[in-house]
N, CA, C and O atoms as a GROMACS GRO file, in nm:
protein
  360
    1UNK      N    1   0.085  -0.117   0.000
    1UNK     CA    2   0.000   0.000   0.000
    1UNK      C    3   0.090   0.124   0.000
    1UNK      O    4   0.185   0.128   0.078
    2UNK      N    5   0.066   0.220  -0.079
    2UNK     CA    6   0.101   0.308  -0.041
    2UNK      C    7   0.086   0.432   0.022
    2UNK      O    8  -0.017   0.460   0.084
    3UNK      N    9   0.203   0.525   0.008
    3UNK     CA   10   0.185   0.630   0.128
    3UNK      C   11   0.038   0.681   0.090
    3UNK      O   12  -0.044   0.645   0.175
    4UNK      N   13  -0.021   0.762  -0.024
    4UNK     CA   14  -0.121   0.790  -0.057
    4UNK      C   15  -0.264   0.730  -0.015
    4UNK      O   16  -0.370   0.789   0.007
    5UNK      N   17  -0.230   0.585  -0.012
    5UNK     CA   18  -0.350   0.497   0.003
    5UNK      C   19  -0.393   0.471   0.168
    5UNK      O   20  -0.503   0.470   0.223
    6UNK      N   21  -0.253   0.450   0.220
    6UNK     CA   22  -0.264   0.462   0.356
    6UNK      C   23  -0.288   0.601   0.420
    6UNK      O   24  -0.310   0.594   0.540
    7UNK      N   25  -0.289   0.771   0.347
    7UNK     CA   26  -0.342   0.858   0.418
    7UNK      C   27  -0.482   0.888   0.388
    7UNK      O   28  -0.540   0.968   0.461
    8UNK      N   29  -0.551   0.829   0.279
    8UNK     CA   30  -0.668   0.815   0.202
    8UNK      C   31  -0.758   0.715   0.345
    8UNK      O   32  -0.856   0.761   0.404
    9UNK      N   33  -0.700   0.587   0.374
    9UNK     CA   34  -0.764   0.524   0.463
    9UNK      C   35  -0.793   0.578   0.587
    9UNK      O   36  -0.889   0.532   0.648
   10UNK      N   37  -0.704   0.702   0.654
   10UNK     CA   38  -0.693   0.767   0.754
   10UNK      C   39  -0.760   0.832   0.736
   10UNK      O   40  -0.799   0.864   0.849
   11UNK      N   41  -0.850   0.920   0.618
   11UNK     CA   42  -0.893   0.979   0.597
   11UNK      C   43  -1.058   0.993   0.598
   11UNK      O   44  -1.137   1.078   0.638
   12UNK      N   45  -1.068   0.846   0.524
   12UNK     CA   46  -1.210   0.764   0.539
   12UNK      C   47  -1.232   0.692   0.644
   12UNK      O   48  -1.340   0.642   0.674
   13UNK      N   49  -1.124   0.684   0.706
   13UNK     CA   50  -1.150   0.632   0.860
   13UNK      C   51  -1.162   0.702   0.952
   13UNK      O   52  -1.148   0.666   1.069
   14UNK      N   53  -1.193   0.820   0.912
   14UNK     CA   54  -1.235   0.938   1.012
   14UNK      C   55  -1.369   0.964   0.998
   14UNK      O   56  -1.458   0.945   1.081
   15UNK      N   57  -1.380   1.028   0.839
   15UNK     CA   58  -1.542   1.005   0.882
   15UNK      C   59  -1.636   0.843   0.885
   15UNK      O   60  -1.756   0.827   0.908
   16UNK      N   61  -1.549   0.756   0.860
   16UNK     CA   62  -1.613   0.652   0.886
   16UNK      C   63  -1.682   0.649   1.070
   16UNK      O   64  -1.798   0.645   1.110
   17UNK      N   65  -1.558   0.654   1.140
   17UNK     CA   66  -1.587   0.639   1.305
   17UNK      C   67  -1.696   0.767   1.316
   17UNK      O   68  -1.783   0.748   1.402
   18UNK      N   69  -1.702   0.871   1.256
   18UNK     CA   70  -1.795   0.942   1.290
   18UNK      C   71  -1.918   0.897   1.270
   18UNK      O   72  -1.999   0.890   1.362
   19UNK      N   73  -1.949   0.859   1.132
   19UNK     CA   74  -2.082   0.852   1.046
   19UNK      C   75  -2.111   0.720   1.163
   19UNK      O   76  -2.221   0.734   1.216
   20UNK      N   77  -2.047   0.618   1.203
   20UNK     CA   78  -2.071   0.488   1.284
   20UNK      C   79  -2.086   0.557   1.432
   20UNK      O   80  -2.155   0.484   1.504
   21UNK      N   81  -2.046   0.667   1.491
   21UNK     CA   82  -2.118   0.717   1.603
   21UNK      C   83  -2.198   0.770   1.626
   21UNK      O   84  -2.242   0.774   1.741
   22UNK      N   85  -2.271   0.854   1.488
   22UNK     CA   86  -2.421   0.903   1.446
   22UNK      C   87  -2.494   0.766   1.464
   22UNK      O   88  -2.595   0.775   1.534
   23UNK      N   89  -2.470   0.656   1.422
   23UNK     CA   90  -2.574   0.578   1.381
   23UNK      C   91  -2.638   0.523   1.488
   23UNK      O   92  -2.749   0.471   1.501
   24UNK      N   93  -2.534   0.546   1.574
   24UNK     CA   94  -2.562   0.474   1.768
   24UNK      C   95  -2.620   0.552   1.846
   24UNK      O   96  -2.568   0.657   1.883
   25UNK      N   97  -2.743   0.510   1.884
   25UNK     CA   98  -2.840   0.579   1.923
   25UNK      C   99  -2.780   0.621   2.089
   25UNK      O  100  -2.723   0.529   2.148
   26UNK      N  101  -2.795   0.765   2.166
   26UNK     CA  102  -2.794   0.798   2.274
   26UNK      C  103  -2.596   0.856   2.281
   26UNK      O  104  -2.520   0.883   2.188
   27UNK      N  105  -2.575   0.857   2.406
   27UNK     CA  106  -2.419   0.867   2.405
   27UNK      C  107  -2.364   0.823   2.441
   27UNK      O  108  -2.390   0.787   2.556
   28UNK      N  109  -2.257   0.791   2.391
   28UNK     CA  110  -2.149   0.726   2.387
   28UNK      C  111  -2.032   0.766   2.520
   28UNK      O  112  -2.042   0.874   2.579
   29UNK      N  113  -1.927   0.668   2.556
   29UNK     CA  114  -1.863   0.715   2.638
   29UNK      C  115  -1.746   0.714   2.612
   29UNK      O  116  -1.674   0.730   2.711
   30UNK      N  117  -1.656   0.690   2.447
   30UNK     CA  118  -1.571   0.662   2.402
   30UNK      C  119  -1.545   0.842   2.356
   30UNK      O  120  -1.623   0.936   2.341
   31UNK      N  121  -1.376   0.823   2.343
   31UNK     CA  122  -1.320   0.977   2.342
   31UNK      C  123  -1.325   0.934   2.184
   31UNK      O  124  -1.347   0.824   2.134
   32UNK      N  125  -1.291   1.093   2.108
   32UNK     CA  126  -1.256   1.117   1.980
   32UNK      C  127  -1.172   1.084   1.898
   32UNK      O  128  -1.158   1.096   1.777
   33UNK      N  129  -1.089   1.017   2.025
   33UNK     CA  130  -1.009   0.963   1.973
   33UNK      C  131  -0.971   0.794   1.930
   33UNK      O  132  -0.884   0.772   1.845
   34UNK      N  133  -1.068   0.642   2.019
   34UNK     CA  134  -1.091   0.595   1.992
   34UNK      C  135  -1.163   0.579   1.902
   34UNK      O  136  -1.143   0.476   1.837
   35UNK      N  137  -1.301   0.688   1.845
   35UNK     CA  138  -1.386   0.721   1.716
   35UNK      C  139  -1.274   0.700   1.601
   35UNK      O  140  -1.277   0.615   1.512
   36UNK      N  141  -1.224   0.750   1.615
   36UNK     CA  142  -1.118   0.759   1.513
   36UNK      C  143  -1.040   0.629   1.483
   36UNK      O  144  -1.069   0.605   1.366
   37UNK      N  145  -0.966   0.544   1.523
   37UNK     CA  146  -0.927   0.437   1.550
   37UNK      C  147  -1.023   0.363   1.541
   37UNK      O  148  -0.990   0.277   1.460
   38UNK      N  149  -1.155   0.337   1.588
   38UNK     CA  150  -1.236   0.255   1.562
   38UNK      C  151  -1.308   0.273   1.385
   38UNK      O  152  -1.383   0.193   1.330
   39UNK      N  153  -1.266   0.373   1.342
   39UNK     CA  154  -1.359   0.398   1.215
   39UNK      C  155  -1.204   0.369   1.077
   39UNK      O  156  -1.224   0.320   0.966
   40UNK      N  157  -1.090   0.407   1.120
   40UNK     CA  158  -0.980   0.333   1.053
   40UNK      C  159  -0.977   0.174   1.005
   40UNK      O  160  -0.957   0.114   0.899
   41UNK      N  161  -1.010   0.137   1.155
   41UNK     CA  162  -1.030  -0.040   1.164
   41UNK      C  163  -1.141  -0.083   1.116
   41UNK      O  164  -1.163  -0.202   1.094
   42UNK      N  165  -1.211  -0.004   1.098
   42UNK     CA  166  -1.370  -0.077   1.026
   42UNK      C  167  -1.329  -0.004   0.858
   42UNK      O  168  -1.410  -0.039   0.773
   43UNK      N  169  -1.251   0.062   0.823
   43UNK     CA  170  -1.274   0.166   0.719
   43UNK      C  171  -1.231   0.057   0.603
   43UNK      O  172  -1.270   0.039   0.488
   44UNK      N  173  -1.124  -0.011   0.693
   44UNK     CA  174  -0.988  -0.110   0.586
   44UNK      C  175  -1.038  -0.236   0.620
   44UNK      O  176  -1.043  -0.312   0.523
   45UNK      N  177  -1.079  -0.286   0.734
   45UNK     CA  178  -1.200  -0.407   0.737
   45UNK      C  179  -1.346  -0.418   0.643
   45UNK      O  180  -1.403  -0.522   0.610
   46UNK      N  181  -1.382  -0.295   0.617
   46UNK     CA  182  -1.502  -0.258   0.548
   46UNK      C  183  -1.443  -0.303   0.397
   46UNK      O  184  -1.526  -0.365   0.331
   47UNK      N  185  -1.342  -0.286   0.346
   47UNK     CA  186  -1.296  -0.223   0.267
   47UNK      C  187  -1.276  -0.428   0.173
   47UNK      O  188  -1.328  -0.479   0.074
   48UNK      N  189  -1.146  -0.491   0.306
   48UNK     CA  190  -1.133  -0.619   0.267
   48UNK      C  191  -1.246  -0.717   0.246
   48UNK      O  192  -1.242  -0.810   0.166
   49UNK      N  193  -1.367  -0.681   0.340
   49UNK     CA  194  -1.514  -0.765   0.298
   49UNK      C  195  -1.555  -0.725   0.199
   49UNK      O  196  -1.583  -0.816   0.120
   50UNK      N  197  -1.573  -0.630   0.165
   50UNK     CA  198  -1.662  -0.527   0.027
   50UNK      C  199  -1.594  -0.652  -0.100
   50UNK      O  200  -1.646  -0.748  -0.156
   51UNK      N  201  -1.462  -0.592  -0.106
   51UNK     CA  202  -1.413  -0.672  -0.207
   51UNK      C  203  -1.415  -0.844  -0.189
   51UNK      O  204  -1.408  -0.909  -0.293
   52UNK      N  205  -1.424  -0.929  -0.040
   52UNK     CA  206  -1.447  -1.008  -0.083
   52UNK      C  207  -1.555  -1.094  -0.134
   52UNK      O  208  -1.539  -1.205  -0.186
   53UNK      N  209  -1.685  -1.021  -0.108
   53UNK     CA  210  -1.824  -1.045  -0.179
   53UNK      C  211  -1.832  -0.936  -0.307
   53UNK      O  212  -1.942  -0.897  -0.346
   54UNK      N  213  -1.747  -0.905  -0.350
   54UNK     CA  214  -1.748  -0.861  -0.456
   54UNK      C  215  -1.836  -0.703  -0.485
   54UNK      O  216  -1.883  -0.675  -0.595
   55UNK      N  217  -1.845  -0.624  -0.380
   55UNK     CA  218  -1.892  -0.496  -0.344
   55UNK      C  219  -1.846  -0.389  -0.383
   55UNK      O  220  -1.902  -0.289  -0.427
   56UNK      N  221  -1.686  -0.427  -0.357
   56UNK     CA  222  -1.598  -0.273  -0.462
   56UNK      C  223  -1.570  -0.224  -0.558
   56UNK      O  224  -1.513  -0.117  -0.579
   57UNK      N  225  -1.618  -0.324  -0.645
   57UNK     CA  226  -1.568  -0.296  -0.807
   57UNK      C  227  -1.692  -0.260  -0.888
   57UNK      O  228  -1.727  -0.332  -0.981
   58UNK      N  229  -1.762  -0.141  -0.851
   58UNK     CA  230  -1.904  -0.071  -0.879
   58UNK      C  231  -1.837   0.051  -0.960
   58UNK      O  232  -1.728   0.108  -0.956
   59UNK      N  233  -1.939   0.063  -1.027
   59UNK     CA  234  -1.904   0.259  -1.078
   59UNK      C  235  -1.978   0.331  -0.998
   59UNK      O  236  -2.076   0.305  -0.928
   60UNK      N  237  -1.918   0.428  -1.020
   60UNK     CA  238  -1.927   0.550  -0.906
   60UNK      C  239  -1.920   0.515  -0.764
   60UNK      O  240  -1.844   0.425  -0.728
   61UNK      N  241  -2.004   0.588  -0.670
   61UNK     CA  242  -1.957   0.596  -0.547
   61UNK      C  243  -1.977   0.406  -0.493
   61UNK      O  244  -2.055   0.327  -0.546
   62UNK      N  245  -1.909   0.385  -0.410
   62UNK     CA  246  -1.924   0.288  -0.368
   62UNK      C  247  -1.988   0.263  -0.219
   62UNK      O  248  -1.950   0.232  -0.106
   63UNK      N  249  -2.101   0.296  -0.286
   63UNK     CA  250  -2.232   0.300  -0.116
   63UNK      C  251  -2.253   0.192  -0.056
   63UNK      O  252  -2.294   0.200   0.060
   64UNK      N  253  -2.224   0.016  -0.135
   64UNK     CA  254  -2.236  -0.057  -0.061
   64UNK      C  255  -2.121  -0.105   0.044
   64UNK      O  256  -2.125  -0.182   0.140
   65UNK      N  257  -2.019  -0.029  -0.012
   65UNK     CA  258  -1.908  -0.050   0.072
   65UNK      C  259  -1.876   0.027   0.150
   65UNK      O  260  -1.800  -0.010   0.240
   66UNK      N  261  -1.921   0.162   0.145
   66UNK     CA  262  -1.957   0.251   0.282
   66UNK      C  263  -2.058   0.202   0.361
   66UNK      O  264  -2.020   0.234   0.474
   67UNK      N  265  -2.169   0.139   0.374
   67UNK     CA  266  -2.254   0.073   0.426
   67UNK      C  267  -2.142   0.004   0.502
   67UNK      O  268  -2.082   0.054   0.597
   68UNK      N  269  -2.128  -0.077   0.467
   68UNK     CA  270  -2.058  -0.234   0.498
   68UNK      C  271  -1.953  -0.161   0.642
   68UNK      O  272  -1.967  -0.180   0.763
   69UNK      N  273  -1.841  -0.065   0.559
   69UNK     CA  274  -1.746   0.025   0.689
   69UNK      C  275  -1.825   0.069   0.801
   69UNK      O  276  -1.799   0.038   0.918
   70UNK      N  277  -1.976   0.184   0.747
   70UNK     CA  278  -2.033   0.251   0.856
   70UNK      C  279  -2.069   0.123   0.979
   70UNK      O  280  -2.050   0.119   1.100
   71UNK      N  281  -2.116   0.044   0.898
   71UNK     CA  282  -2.182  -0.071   1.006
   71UNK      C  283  -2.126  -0.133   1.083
   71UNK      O  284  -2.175  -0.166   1.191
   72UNK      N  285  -1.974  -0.170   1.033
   72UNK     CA  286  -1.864  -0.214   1.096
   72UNK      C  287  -1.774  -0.072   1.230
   72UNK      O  288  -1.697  -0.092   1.323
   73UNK      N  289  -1.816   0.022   1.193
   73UNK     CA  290  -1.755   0.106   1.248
   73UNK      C  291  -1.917   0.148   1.408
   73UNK      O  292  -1.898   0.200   1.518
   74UNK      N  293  -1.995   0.119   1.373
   74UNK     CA  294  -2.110   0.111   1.464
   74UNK      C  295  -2.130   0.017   1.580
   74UNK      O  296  -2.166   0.033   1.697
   75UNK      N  297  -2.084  -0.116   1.484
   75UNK     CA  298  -2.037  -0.227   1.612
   75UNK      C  299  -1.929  -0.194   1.692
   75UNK      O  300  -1.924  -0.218   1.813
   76UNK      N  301  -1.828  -0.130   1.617
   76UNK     CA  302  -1.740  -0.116   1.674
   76UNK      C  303  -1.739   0.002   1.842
   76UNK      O  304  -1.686  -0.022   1.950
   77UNK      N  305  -1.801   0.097   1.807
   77UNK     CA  306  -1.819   0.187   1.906
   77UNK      C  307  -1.925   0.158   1.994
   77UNK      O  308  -1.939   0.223   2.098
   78UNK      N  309  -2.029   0.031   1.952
   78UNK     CA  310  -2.144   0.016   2.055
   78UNK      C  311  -2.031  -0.132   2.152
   78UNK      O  312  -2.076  -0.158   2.264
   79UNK      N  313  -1.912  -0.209   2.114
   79UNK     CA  314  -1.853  -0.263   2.160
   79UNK      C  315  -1.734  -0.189   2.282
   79UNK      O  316  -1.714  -0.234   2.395
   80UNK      N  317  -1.666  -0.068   2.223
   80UNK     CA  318  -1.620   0.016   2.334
   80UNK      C  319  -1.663   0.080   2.422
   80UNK      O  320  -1.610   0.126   2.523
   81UNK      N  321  -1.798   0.086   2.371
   81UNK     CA  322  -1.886   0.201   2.471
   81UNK      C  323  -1.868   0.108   2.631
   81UNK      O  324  -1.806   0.139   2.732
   82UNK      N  325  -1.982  -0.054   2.587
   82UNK     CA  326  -2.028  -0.124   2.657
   82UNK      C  327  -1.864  -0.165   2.722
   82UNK      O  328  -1.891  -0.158   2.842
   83UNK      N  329  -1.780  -0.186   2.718
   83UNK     CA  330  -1.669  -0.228   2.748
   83UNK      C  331  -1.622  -0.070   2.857
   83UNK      O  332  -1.600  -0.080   2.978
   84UNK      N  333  -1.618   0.007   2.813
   84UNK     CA  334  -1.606   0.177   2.874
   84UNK      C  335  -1.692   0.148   2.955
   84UNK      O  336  -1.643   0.125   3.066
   85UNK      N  337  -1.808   0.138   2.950
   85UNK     CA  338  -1.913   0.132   3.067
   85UNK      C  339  -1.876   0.068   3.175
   85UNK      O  340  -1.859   0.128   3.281
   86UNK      N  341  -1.855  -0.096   3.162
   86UNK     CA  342  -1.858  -0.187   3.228
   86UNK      C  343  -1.743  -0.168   3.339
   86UNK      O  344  -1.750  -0.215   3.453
   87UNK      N  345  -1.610  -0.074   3.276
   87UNK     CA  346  -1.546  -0.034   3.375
   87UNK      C  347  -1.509   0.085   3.529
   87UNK      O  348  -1.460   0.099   3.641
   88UNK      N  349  -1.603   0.162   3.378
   88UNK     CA  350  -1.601   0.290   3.504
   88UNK      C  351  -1.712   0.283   3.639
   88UNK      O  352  -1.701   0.357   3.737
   89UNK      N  353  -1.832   0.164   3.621
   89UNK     CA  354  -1.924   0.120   3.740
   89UNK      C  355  -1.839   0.030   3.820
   89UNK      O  356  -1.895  -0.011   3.921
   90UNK      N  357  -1.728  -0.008   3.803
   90UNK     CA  358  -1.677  -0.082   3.908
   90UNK      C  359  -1.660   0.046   4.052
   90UNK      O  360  -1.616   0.010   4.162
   0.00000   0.00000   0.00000
């Protein structure tokens, strides 16, 4: 990969973790900065499923594979939240 592709993923993995913390209903207890990190890891996870059901190779925008990231990036923050939670009630 290159440098380009890897600041492109950083890039969509930003608003990915966002658009996936809109989607989660109420608030969250994860900083801006796990958002971020969590929407990277779903952005390039989103990215390796898309293509392996055959999702990425569409013309024009590729909405089913933003789907696929946002959703992945939704689990992802309703998984830190509940994990965030579970610690700070101790």
């Amino acid at each position: 990969m290159e440098i380009s592709g890897i600041i492109s993923a950083i890039v969509i993995g930003i608003v990915i973790g966002v658009l996936g913390r809109l989607v989660v209903p109420g608030r969250q207890r994860i900083g801006l900065l796990l958002t971020i990190v969590v929407g990277i890891v779903a952005a390039l996870a989103g990215t390796l499923l898309a293509a392996r059901f055959g999702l990425a190779e569409t013309r024009g925008v590729d909405w089913a594979e933003w789907g696929v990231q946002t959703a992945l990036a939704a689990v992802g923050v309703v998984a830190l939240d509940r994990a965030a939670g579970g610690r700070r009630r101790r």
